[in-house]
N, CA, C and O atoms as CSV, one atom per row, in Angstrom:
chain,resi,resn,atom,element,x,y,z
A,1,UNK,N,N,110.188,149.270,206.665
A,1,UNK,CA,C,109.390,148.038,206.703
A,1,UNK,C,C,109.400,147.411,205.309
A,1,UNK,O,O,109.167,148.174,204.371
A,2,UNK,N,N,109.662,146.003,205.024
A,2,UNK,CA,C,109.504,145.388,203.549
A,2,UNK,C,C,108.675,145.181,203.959
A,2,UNK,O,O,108.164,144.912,205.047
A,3,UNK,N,N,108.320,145.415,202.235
A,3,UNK,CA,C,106.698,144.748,201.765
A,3,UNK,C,C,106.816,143.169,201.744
A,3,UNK,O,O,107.737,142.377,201.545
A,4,UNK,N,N,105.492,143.070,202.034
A,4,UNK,CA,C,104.985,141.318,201.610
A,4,UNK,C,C,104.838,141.229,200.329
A,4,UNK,O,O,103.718,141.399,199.848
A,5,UNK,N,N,105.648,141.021,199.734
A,5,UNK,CA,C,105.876,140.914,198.134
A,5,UNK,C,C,106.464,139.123,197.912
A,5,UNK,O,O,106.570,138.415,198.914
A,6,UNK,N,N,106.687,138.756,196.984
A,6,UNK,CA,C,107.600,137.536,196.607
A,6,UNK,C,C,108.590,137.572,195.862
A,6,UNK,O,O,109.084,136.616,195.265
A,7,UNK,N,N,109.037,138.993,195.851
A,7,UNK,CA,C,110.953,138.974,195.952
A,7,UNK,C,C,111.359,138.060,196.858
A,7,UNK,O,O,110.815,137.835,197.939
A,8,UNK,N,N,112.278,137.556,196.430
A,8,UNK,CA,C,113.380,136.953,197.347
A,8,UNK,C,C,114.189,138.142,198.019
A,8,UNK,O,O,114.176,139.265,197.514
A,9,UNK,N,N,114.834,137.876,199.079
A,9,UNK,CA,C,115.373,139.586,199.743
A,9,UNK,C,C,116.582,139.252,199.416
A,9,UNK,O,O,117.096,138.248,198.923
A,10,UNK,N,N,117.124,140.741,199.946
A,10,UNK,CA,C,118.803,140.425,199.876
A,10,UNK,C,C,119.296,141.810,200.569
A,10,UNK,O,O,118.712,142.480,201.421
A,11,UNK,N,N,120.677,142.056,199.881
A,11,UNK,CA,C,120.977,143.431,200.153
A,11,UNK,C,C,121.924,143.933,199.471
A,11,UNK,O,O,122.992,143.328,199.386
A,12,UNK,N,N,121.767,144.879,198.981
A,12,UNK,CA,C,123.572,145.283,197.959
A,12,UNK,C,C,124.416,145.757,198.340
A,12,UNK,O,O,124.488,146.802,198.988
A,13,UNK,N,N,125.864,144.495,197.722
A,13,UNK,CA,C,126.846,144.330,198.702
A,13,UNK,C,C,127.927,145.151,198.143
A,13,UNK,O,O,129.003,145.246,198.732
A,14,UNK,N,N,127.671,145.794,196.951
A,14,UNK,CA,C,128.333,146.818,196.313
A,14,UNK,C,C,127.606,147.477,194.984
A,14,UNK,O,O,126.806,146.970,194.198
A,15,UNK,N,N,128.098,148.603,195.022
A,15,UNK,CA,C,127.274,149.386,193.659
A,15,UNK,C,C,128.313,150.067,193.196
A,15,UNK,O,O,129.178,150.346,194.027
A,16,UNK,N,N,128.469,150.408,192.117
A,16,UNK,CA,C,129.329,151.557,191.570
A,16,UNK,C,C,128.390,152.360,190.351
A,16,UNK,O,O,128.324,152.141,189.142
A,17,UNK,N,N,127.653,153.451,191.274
A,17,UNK,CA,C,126.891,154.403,190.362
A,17,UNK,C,C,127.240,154.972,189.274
A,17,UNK,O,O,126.351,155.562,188.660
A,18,UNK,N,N,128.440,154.967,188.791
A,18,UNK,CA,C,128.743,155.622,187.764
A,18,UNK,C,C,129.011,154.432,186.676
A,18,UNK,O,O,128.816,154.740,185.500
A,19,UNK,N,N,129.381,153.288,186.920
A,19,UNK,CA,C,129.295,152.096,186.049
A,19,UNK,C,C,128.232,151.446,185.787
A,19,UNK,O,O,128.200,150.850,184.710
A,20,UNK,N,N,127.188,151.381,186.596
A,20,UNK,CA,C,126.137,151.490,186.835
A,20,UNK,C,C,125.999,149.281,186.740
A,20,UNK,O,O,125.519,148.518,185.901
A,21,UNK,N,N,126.632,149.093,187.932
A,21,UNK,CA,C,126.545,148.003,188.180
A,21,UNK,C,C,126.778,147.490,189.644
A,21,UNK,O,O,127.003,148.425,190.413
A,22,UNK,N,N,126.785,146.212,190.251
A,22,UNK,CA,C,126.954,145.844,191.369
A,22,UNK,C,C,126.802,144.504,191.746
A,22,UNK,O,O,126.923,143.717,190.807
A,23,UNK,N,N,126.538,143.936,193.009
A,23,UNK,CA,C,126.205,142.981,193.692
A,23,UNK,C,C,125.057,142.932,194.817
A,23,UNK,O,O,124.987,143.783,195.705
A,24,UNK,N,N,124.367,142.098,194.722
A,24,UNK,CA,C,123.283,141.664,195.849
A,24,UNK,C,C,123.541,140.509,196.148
A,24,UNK,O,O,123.642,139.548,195.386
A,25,UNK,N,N,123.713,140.560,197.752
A,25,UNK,CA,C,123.920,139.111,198.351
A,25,UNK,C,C,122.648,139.003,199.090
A,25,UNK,O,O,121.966,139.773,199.768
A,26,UNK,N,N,122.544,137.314,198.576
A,26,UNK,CA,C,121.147,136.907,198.786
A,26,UNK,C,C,120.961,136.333,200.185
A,26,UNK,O,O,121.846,136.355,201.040
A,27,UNK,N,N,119.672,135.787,200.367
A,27,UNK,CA,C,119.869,134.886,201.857
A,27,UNK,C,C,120.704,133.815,202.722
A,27,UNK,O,O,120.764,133.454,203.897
A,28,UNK,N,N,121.499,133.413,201.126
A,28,UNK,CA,C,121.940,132.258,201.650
A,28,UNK,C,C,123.808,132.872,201.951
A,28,UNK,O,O,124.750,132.308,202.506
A,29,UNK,N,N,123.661,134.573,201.119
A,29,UNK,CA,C,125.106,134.723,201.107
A,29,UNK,C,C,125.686,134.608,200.041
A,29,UNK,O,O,126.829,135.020,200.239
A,30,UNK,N,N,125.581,134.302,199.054
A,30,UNK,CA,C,126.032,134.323,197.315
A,30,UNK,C,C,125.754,135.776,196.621
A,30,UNK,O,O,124.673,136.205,196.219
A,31,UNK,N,N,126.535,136.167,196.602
A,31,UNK,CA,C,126.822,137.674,195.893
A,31,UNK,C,C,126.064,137.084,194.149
A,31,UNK,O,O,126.372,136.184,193.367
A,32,UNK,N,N,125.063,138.077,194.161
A,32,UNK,CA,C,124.685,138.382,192.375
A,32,UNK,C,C,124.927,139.314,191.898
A,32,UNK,O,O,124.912,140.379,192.515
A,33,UNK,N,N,125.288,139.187,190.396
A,33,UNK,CA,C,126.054,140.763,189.793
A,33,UNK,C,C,124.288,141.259,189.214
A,33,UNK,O,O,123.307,140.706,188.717
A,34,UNK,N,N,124.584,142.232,189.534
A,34,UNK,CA,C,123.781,143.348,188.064
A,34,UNK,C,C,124.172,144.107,187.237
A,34,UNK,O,O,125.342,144.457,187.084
A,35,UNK,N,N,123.084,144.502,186.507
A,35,UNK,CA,C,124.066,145.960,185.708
A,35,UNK,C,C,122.833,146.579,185.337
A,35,UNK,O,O,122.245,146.131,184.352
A,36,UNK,N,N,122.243,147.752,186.114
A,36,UNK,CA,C,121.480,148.388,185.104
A,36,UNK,C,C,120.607,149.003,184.167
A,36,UNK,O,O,119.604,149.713,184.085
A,37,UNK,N,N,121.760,148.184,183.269
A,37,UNK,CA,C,121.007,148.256,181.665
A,37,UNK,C,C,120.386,146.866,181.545
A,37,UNK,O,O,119.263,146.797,181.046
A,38,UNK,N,N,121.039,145.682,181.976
A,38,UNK,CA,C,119.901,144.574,182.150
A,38,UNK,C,C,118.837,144.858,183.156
A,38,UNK,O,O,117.692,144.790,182.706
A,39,UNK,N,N,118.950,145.135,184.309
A,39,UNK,CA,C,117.926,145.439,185.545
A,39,UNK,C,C,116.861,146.268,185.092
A,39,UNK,O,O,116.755,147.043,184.141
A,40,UNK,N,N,116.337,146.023,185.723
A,40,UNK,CA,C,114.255,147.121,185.537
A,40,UNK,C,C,114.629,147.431,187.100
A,40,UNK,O,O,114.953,146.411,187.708
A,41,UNK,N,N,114.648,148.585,187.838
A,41,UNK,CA,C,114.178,149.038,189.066
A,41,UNK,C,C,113.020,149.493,188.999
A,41,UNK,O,O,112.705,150.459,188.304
A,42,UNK,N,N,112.023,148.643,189.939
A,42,UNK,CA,C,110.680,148.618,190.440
A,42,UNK,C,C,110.957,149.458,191.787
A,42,UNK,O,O,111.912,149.923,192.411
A,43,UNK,N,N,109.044,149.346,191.893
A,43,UNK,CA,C,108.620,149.561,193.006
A,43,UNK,C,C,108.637,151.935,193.363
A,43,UNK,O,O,108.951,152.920,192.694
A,44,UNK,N,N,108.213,151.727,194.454
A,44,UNK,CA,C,108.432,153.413,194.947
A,44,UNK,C,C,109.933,154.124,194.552
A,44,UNK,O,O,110.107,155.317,194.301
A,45,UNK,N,N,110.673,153.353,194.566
A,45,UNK,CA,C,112.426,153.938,195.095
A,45,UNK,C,C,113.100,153.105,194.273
A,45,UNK,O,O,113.980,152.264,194.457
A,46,UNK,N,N,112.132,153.765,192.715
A,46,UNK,CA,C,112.949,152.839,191.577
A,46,UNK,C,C,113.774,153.706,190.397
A,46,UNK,O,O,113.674,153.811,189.174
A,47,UNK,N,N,114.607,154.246,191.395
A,47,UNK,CA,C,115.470,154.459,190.959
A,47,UNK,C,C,117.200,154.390,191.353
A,47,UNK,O,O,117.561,154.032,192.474
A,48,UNK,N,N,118.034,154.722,190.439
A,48,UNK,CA,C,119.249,154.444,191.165
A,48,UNK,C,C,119.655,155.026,192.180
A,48,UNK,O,O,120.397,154.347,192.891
A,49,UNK,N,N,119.392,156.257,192.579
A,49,UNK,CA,C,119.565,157.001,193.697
A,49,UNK,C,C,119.442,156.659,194.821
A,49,UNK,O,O,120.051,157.160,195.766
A,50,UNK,N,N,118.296,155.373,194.918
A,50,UNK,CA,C,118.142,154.593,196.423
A,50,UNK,C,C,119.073,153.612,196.181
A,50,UNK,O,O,119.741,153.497,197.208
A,51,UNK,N,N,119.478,152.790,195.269
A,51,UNK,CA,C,120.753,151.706,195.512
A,51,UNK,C,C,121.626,152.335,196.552
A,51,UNK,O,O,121.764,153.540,196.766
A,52,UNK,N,N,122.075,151.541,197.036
A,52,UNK,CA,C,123.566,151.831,197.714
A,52,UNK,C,C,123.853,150.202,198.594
A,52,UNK,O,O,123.096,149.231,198.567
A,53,UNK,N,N,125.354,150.337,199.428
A,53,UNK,CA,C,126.140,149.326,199.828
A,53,UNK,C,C,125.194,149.257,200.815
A,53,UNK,O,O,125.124,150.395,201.277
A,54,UNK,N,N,124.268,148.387,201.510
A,54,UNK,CA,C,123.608,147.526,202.316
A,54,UNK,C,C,122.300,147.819,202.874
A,54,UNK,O,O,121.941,147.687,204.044
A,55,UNK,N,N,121.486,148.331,201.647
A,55,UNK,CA,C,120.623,148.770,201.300
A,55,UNK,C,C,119.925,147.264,201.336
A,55,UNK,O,O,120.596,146.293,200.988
A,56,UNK,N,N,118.476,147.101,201.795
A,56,UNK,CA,C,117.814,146.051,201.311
A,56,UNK,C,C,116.902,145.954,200.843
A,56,UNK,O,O,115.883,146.568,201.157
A,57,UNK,N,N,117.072,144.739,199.498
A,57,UNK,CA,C,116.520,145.009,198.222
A,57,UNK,C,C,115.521,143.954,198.236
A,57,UNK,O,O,115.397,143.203,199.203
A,58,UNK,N,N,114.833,143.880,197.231
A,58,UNK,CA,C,113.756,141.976,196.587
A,58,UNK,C,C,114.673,142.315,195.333
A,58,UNK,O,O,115.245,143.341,194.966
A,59,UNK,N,N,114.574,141.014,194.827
A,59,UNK,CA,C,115.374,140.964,193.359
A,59,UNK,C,C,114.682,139.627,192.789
A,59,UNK,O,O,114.326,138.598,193.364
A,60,UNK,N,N,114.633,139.977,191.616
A,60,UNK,CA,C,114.275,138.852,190.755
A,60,UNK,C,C,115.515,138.240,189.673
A,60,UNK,O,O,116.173,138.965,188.928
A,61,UNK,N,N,115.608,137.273,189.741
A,61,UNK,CA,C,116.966,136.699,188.425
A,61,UNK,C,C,116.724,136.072,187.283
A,61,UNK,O,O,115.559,136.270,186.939
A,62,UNK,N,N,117.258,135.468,186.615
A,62,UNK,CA,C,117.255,134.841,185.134
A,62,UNK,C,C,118.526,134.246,184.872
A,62,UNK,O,O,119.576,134.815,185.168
A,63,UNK,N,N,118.468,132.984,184.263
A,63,UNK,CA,C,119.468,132.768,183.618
A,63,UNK,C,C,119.745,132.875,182.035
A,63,UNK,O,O,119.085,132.365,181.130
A,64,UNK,N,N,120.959,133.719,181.940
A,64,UNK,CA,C,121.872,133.614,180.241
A,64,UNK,C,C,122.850,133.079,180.516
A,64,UNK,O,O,123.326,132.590,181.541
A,65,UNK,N,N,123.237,133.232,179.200
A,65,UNK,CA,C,124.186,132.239,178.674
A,65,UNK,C,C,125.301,132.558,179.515
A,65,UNK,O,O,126.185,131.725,179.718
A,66,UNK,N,N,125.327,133.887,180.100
A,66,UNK,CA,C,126.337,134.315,181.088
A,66,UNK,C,C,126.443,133.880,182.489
A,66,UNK,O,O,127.289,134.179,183.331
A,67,UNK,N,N,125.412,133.111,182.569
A,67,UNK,CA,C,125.281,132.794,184.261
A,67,UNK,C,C,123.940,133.876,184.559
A,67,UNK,O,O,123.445,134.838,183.972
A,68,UNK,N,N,123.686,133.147,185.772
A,68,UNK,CA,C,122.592,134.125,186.623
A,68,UNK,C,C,122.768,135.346,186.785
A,68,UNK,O,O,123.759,135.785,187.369
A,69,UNK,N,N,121.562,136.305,186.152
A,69,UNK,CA,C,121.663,137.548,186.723
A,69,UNK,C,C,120.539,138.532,186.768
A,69,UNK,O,O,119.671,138.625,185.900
A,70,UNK,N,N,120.642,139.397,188.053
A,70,UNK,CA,C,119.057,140.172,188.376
A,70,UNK,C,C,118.879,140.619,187.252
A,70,UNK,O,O,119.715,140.813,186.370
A,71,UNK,N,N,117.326,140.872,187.245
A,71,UNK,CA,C,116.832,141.543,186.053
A,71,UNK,C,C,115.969,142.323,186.828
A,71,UNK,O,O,115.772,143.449,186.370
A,72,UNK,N,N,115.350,142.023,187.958
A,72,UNK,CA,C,114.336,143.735,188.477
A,72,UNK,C,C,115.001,143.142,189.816
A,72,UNK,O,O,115.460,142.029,190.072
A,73,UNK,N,N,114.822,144.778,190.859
A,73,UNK,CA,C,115.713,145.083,192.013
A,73,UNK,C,C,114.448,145.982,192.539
A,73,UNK,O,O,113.839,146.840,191.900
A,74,UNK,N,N,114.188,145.472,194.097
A,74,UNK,CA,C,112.907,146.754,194.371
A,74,UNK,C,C,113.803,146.454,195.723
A,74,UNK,O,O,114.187,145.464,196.346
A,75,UNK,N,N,113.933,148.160,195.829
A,75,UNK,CA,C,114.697,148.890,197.231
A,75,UNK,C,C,113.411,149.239,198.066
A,75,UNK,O,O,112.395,149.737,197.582
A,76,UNK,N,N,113.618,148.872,199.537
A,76,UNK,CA,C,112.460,148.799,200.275
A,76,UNK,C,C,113.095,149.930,201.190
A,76,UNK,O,O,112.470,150.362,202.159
């Protein structure tokens, strides 16, 4: 069950645990990268061990100079 939170949802559309980066595609379908060492994992199942490929997440973003990218990820 997701929480009633105000993440935006999504789901991750790839991870590579040992690089410790990935993608979350959002509602509309636009893949976002993460990584991490930028990301904060929130919430109960905040850690990397719950990531995985189509897992569904809330994510929060930011923009740098690099383009958009998550900065906290809560696995529901």
């Amino acid at each position: 069950v997701e929480e009633n939170d105000l993440f935006p949802k999504g789901s991750v559309s790839n991870f590579y645990p040992r690089q410790g980066y990935g993608a979350i595609k959002d509602a509309k379908g636009v893949d976002l990268y993460f990584n991490l060492d930028e990301a904060e994992l929130v919430g109960p199942k905040g850690d990397k061990k719950y990531l995985g490929a189509g897992k569904r997440v809330g994510f929060d973003r930011s923009r740098t100079s690099e383009g958009e990218r998550i900065i906290k990820i809560k696995v529901y």
